[in-house]
N, C-alpha and C positions, 0 to 999 in steps of 0.2 A: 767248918763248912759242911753243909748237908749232903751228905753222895744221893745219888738214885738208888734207889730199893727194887727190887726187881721182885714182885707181886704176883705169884700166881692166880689167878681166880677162879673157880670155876666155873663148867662153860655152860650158864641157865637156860634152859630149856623151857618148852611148854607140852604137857604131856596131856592128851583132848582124850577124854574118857567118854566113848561115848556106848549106847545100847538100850533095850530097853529098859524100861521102870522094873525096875526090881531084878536085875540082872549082877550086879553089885558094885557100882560105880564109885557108890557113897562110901563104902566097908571097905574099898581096898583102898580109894585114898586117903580116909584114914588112917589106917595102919599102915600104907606106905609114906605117908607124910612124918609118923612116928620114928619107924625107924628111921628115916632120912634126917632127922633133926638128931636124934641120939649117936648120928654121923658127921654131927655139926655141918650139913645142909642144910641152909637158910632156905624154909618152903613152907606156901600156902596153898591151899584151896580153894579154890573157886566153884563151889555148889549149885548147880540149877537150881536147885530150892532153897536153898539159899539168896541167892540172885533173885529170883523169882519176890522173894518177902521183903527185898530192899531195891535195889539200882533198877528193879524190870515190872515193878509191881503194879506200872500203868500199862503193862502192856497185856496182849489177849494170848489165846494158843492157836488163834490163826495161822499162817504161814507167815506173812508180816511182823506178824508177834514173833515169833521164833527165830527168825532173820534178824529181826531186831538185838531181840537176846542173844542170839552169839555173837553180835558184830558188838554190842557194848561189853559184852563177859573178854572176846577176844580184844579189843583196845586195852582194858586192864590189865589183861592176863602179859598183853606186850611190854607194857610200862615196867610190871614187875622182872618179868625176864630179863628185860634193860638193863636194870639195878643188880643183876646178879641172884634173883633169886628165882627159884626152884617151882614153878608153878604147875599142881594138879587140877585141871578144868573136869567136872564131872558135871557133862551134859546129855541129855537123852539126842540132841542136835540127829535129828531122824534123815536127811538128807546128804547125796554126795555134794548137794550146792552148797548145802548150808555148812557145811565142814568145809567145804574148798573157802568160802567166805573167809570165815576163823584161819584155813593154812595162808593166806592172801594178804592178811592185817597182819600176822606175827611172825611171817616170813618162812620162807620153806625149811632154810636152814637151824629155825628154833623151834618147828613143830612135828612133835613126833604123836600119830593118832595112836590110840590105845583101842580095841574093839574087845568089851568085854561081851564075851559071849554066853548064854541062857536061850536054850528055847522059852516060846511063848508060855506053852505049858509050865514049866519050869516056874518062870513071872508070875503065872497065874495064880499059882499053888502057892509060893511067896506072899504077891500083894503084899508089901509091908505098908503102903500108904492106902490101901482099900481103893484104886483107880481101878483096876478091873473091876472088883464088883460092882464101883458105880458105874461101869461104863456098861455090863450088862446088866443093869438093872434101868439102863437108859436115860440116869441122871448128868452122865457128861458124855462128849462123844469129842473125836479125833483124836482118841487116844493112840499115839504111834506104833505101828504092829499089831494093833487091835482091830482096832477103824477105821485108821489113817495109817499111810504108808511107814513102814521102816528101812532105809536101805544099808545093809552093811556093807562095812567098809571094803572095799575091792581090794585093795593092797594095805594094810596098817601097819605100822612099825611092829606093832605087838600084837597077837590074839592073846586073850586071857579066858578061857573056855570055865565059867564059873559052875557050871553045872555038871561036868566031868571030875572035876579036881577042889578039892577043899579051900575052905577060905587059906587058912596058911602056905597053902602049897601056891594059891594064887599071888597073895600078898608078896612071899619069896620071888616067885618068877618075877613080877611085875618090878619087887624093889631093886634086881639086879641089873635088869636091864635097863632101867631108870640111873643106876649108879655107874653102869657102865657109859652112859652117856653123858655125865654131867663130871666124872673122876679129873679129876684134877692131873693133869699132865707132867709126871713130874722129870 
């Protein structure tokens, strides 16, 4: 006869990365994606530009467009959560609507915001996708924090200040508190 197993799981989260372009959304969830699997934490990523080149690629960078994008990035990002897996969302999502959106779909209890923070300045001097200079050079415009609004987060589970503290120092803060959330109960 088969007894019951008594299964701990750990308890998946969604961790919503958000700030401006070039603040480093992309570089800590990799590297905190990394060490979480060398943790045997089951976790993905969920990239705006990423997103953007596949599931959102009809969409504009309107306001609409952008709403859009997180309410399709946040449906996935819940699915996976569901399953028990580990989900880093790395969105510029510039609004407290549009991130209340995303906390609204994935439930309050599995979404913890992440506010990686960079001054403008900072971004600018970065550019690692060249959006700044096209945006003053006039080639695109509502660039968020540029031209178009940015609002940070009022209360986030985490600041992550990337422009004070080095990437590894960030990466560490970012992956403990992430670990301290998701640790297994034992």
């Amino acid at each position: 006869m088969i007894q019951n197993i008594n299964i701990i799981q750990p308890r998946a989260k969604v961790f919503w990365l958000t700030g401006l372009s070039g603040s480093g959304k992309t570089t800590l969830s990799v590297k905190v994606k990394e060490k979480l699997q060398k943790n045997n934490f089951f976790t993905i990523i969920l990239d705006g530009d990423e997103v953007r080149k596949t599931i959102s690629s009809d969409l504009g960078y309107g306001i609409e467009g952008r709403n859009e994008n997180v309410r399709r990035v946040a449906e996935v990002a819940r699915l996976f959560a569901n399953e028990g897996i580990t989900v880093l969302c790395s969105l510029m999502s510039p609004t407290q609507r549009i991130r209340q959106t995303a906390r609204d779909i994935i439930g309050e209890n599995n979404f913890r915001e992440i506010y990686i923070h960079a001054s403008l300045d900072t971004c600018i001097q970065r550019d690692t996708k060249g959006l700044y200079m096209r945006a003053k050079e006039g080639k695109i415009s509502g660039l968020s924090g540029f031209d178009s609004p940015f609002e940070p987060p009022e209360n986030p589970f985490r600041m992550i200040d990337t422009e004070k503290n080095s990437v590894n120092d960030c990466t560490d803060d970012l992956f403990y508190a992430i670990l301290q959330e998701i640790q297994e109960i034992q």
